[in-house]
C-alpha positions as CSV (number, residue, x, y, z in Angstrom):
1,X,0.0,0.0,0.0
2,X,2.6,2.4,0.3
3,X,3.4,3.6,-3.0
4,X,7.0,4.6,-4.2
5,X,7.7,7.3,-6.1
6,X,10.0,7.4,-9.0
7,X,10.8,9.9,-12.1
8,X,10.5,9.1,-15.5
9,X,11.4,11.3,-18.7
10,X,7.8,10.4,-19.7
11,X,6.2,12.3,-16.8
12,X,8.7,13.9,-15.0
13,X,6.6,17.3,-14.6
14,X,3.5,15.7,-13.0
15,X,5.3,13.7,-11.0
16,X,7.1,17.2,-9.7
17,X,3.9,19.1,-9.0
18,X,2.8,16.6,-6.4
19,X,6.3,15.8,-4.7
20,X,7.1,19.7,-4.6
21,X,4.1,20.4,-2.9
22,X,4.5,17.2,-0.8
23,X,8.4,17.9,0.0
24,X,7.7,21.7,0.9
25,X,4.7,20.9,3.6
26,X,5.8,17.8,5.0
27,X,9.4,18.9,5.4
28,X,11.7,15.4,6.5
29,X,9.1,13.3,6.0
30,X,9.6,11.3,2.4
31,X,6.7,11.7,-0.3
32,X,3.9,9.4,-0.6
33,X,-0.3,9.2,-1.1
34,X,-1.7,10.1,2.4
35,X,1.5,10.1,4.1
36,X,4.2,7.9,4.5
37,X,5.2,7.3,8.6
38,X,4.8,3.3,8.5
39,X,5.1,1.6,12.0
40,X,7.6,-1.2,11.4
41,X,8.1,-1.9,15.0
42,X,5.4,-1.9,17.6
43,X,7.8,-1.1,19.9
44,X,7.9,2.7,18.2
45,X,4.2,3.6,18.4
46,X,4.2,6.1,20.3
47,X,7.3,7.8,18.8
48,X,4.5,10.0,16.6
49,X,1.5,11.0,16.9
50,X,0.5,9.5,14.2
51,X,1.3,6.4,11.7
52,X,-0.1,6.3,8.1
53,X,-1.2,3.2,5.9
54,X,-1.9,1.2,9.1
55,X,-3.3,-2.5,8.4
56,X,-5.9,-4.0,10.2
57,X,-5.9,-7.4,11.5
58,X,-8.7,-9.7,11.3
59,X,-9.3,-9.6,14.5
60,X,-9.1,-5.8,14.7
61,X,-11.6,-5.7,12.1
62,X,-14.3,-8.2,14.3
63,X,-14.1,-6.4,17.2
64,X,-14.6,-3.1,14.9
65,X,-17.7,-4.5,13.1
66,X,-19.2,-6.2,16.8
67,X,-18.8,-2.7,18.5
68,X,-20.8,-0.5,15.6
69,X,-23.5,-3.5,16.1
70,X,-23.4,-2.9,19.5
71,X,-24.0,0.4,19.5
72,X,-26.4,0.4,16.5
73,X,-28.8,-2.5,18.1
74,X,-30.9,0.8,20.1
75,X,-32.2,3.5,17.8
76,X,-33.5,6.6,18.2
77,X,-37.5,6.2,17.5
78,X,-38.8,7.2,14.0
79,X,-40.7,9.7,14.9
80,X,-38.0,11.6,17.2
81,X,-35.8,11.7,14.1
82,X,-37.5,14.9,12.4
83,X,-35.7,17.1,14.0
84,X,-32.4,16.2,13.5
85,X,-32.9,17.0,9.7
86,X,-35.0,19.9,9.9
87,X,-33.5,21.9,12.4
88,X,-29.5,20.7,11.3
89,X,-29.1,24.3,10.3
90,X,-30.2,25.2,13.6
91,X,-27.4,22.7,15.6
92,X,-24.7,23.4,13.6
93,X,-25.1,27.4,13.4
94,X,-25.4,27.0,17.3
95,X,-22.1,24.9,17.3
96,X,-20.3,27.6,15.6
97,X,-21.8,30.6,17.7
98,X,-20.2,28.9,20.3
99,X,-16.8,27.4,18.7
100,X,-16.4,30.5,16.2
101,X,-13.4,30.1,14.4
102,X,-11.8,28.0,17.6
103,X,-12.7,24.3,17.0
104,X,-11.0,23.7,13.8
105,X,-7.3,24.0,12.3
106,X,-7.0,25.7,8.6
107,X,-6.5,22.3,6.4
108,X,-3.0,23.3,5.2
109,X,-2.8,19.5,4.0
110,X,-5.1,20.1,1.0
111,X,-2.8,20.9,-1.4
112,X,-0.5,17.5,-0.8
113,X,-3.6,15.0,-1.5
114,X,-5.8,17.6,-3.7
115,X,-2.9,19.1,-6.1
116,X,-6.6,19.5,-8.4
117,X,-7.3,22.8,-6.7
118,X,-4.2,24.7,-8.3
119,X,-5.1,26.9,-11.0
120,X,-3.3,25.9,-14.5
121,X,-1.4,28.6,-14.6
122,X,0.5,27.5,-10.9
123,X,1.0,23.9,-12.3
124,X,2.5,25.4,-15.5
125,X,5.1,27.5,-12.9
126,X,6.0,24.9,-11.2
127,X,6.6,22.4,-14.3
128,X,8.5,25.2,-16.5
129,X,10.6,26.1,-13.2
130,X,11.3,21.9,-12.8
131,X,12.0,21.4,-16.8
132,X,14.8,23.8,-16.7
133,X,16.4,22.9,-13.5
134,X,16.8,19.3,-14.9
135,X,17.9,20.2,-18.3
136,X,20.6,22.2,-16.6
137,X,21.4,19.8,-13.7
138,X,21.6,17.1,-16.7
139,X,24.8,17.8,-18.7
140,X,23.9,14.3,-20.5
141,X,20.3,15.1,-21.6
142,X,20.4,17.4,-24.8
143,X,17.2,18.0,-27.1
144,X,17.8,18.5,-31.1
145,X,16.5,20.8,-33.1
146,X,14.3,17.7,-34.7
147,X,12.8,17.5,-31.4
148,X,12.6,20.3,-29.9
149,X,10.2,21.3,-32.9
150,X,8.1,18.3,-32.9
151,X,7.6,19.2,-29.0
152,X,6.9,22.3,-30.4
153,X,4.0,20.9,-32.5
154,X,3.0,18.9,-30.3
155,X,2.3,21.8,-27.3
156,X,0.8,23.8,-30.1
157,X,-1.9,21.2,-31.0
158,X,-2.4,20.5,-27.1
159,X,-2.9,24.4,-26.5
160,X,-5.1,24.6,-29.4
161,X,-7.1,21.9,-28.7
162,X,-7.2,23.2,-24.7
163,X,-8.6,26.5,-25.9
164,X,-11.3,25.2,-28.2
165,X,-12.4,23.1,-25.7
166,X,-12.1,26.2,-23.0
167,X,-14.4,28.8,-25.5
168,X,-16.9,25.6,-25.8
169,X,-17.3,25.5,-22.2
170,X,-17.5,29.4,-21.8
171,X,-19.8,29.3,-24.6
172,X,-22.2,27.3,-22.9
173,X,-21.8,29.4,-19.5
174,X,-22.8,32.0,-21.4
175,X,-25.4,30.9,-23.1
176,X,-27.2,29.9,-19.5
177,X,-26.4,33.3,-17.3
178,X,-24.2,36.0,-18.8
179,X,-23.8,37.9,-15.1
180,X,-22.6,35.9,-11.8
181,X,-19.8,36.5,-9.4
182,X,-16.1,35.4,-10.7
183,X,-17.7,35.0,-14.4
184,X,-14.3,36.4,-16.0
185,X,-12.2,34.0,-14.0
186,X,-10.9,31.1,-16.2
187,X,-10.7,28.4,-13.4
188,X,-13.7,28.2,-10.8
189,X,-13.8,26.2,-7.3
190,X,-17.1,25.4,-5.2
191,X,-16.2,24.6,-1.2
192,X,-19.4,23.0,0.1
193,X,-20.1,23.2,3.6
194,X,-17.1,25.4,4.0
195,X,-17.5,26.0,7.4
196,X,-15.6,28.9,9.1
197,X,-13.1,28.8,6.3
198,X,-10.5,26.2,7.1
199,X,-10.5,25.6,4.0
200,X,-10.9,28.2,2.1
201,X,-8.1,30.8,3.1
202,X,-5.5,28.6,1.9
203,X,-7.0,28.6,-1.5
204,X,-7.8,31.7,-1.2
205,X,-3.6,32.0,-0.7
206,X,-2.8,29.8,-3.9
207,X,-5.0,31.4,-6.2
208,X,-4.7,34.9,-5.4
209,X,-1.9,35.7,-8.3
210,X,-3.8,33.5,-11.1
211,X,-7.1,33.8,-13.2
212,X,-9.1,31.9,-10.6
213,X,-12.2,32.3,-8.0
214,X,-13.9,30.2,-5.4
215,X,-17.3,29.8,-4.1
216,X,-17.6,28.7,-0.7
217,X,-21.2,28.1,0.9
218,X,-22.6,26.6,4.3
219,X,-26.0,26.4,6.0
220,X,-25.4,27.9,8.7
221,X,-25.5,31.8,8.7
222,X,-23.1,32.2,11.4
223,X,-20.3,30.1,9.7
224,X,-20.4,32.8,7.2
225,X,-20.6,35.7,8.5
226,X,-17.2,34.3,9.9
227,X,-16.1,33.8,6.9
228,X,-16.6,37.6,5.7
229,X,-15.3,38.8,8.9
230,X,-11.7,37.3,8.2
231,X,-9.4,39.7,7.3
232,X,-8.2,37.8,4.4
233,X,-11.6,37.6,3.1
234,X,-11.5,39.1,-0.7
235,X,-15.0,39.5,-2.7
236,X,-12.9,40.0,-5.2
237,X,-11.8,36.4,-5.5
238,X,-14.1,35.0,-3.2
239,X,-18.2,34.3,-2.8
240,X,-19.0,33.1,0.3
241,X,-23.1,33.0,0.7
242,X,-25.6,30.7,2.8
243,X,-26.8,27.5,1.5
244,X,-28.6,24.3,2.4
245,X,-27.5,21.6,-0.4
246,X,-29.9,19.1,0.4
247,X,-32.6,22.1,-0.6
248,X,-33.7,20.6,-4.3
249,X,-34.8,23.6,-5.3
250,X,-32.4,26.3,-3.8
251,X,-30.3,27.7,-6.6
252,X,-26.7,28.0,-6.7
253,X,-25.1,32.1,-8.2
254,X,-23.5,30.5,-11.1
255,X,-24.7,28.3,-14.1
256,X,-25.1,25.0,-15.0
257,X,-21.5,23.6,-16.3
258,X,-19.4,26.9,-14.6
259,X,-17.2,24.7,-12.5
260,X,-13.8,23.2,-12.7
261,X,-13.4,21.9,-9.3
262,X,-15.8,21.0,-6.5
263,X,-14.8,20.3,-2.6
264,X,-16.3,18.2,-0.3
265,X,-14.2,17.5,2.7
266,X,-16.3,16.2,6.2
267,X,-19.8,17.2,4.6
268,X,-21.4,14.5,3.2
269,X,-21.4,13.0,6.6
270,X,-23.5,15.3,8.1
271,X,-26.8,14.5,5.9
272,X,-28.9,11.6,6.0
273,X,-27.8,9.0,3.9
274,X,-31.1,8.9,1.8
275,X,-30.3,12.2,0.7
276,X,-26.7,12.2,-0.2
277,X,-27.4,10.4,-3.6
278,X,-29.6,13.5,-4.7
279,X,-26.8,16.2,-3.1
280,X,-24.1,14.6,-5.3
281,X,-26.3,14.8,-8.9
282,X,-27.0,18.7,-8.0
283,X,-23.8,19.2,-7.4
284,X,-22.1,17.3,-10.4
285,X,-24.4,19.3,-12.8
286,X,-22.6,22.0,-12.0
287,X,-19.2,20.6,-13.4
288,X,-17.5,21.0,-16.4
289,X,-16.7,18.0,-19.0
290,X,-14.0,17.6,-17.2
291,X,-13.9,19.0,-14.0
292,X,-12.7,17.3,-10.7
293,X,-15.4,16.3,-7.2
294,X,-12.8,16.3,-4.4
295,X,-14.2,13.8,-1.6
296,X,-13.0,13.3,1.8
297,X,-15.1,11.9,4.8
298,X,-15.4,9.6,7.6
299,X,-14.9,5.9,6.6
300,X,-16.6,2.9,8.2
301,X,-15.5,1.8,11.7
302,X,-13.6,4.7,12.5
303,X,-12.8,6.0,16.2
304,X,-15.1,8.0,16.3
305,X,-18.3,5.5,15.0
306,X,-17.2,3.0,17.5
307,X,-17.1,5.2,20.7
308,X,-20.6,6.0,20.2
309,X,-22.6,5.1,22.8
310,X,-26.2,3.2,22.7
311,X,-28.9,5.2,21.7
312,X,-27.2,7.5,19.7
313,X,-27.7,5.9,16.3
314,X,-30.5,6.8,13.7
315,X,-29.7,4.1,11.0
316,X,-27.2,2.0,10.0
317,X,-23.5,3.9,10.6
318,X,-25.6,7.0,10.9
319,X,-25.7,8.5,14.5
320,X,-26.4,11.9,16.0
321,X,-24.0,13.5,18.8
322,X,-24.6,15.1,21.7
323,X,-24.9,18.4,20.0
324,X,-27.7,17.6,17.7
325,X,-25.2,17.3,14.8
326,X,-25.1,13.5,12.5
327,X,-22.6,12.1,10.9
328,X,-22.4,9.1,8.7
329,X,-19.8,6.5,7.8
330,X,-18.8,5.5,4.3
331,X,-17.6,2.6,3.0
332,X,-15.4,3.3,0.1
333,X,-17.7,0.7,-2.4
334,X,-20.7,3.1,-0.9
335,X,-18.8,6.1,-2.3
336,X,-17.7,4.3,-5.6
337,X,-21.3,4.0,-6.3
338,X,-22.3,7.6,-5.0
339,X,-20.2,9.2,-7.6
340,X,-20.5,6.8,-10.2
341,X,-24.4,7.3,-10.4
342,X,-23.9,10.7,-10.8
343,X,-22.1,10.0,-14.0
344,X,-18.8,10.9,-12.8
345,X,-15.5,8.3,-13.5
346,X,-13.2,7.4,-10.4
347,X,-9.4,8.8,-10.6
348,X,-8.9,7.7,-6.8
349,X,-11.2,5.8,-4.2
350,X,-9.0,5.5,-1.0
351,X,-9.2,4.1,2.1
352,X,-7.0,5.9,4.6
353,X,-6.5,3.9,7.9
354,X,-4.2,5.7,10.6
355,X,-3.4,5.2,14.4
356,X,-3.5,8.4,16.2
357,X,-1.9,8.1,19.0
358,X,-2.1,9.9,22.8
359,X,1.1,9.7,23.6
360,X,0.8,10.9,27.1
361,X,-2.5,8.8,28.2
362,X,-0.6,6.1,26.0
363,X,-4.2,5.4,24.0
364,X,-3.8,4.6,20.3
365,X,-7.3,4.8,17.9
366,X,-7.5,3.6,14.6
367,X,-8.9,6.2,12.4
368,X,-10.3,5.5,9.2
369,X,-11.6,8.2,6.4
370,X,-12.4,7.9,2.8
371,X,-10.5,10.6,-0.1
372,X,-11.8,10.0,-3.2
373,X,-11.7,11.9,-6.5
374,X,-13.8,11.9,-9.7
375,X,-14.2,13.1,-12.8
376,X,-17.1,14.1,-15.0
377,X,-16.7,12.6,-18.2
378,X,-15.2,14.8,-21.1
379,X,-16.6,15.6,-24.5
380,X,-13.8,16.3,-27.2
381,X,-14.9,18.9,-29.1
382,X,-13.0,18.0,-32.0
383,X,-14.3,14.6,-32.6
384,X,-17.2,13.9,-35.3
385,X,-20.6,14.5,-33.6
């Protein structure tokens, strides 16, 4: 499971995006997908707070599956379970009223597992910056004039066939609403159930010197009014506004088809799971051919699924906390088909299973969350109709 990296003359630049990124946040720490700290001694474990790609033994994963039907055997009553979907808005603006901007920790990892939400333009840096460091660093690697012109011919059909493919998209934005926020901007991002913005200012940080904007939108009025109250809040690059997703109706202040990227991280959780299936089509019709749904949630059997106590479960892996707030558990053949029946294709469906570790109550909890990224499926403009 824990994947090695290795460069290639064939794709040296992607490769570089995601382990310059990696290598400038994680600092020691070698690249890999969601981490790379692997416990090779028990003896270590609680040398780090945390170890990544942990595997599960087959007893681990009984006792896992009897606790969540332990405390799933007492439901809460049918009819007591209204309120936890009609007044969700309600629990979770009252969390934040109390939290603020307290509770949780700007998300500074996004851009090591979701390279997706850099703009084009700060891939294309960071590639030409990488291609002429190794050409220089490699006194052995020299590029005729034969190739560097078929290269030539080659980027030129790619950009070509990049912008037609960009006016088509505009075209049809265009055609549906002519004036929404960040209509100029070439490369678009939606944050659902953005929160406070631990999320959003560190996008807000990468795109700031490129042709980009981002949406960002919560339920809960309080979360956003926090959100316009940071000091690194910019209208200008940024639309943050109040909005339930599981409304069918509600409407979204951009087209059909405006979107390159969309976000999802802890959200889905938080709505029934009858519903999510509905959230995810509304959502993906707001994609480009071609644009990217960034997933990441709770997975089944986590820590926090199998502390909950009895009486605190609504339906199966779905359970309420103390605060009025639910949360539900995915397993990642549950979020395969979530995505898939919204007519999106899977680039990565992950399983990420850690053990956090207490070091000073020496406690250790397996933690377990889905990341998952799809696609929606893209029409080449340039092929026969």
């Amino acid at each position: 499971m824990h994947h090695l990296w290795s460069f290639s003359v064939a794709k040296p630049a992607k490769v570089f995006i995601r382990l310059s990124l990696r290598l400038k946040s994680t600092g020691r720490r070698p690249s890999a997908p969601l981490g790379s700290r692997i416990l090779t001694n028990p003896d270590d474990v609680f040398k780090h707070n945390m170890w990544d790609h942990v595997q599960w033994t087959e007893q681990e994963k009984e006792n896992a599956r009897q606790k969540a039907e332990e405390n799933s055997c007492e439901q809460i009553p049918l009819m007591e379970q209204g309120t936890f979907a009609t007044e969700a808005s309600h629990y979770w603006d009252k969390f934040y009223e109390t939290h603020q901007d307290k509770f949780f920790k700007d998300r500074k990892w996004l851009f090591l597992e979701f390279p997706e939400l850099l703009p084009p333009v700060s891939k294309e840096e960071i590639t030409n910056r990488y291609l002429d460091d190794h050409q220089e660093g490699n006194p052995h690697r020299t590029e005729s004039r034969t190739d560097s012109e078929t290269r030539h011919q080659h980027d030129e059909v790619s950009s070509n066939h990049h912008r037609t493919q960009e006016t088509c998209q505009r075209a049809a934005v265009e055609t549906n609403e002519t004036l929404f926020p960040g209509r100029h901007a070439s490369f678009r991002i939606l944050e659902v159930g953005c929160g406070v913005g631990n999320s959003v200012f560190p996008i807000l940080d990468s795109i700031k010197h490129a042709d980009a904007f981002l949406y960002c939108c919560d339920f809960s009025p309080c979360a956003i009014q926090l959100v316009k109250e940071h000091p690194e809040y910019d209208d200008s690059m940024c639309h943050a506004f109040v909005h339930d997703i599981c409304e069918e109706m509600a409407s979204f202040p951009f087209p059909p088809q405006s979107l390159d990227v969309i976000l999802a991280v802890f959200v889905l959780s938080s709505i029934h799971p009858d519903r999510i299936q509905g959230v995810v089509n509304r959502l993906s019709s707001y994609l480009k051919h071609g644009g990217i749904f960034l997933f990441r949630d709770y997975g089944r059997y986590d820590f926090s699924q199998l502390r909950f106590k009895k009486g605190r479960c609504l339906s199966e892996n779905f359970y309420t906390r103390g605060d009025g707030t639910c949360v539900y558990f995915f397993s990642k053949d549950e979020v395969h088909d979530l995505f898939s029946k919204a007519g999106l294709e899977e680039i990565q469906n992950l399983e990420d299973r850690r053990l956090q570790v207490n070091r000073g109550k020496k406690v250790v909890m397996h933690r377990v969350w889905m990341q998952s990224k799809y696609r929606k499926l893209n029409l080449n403009p340039l092929s026969p109709s």
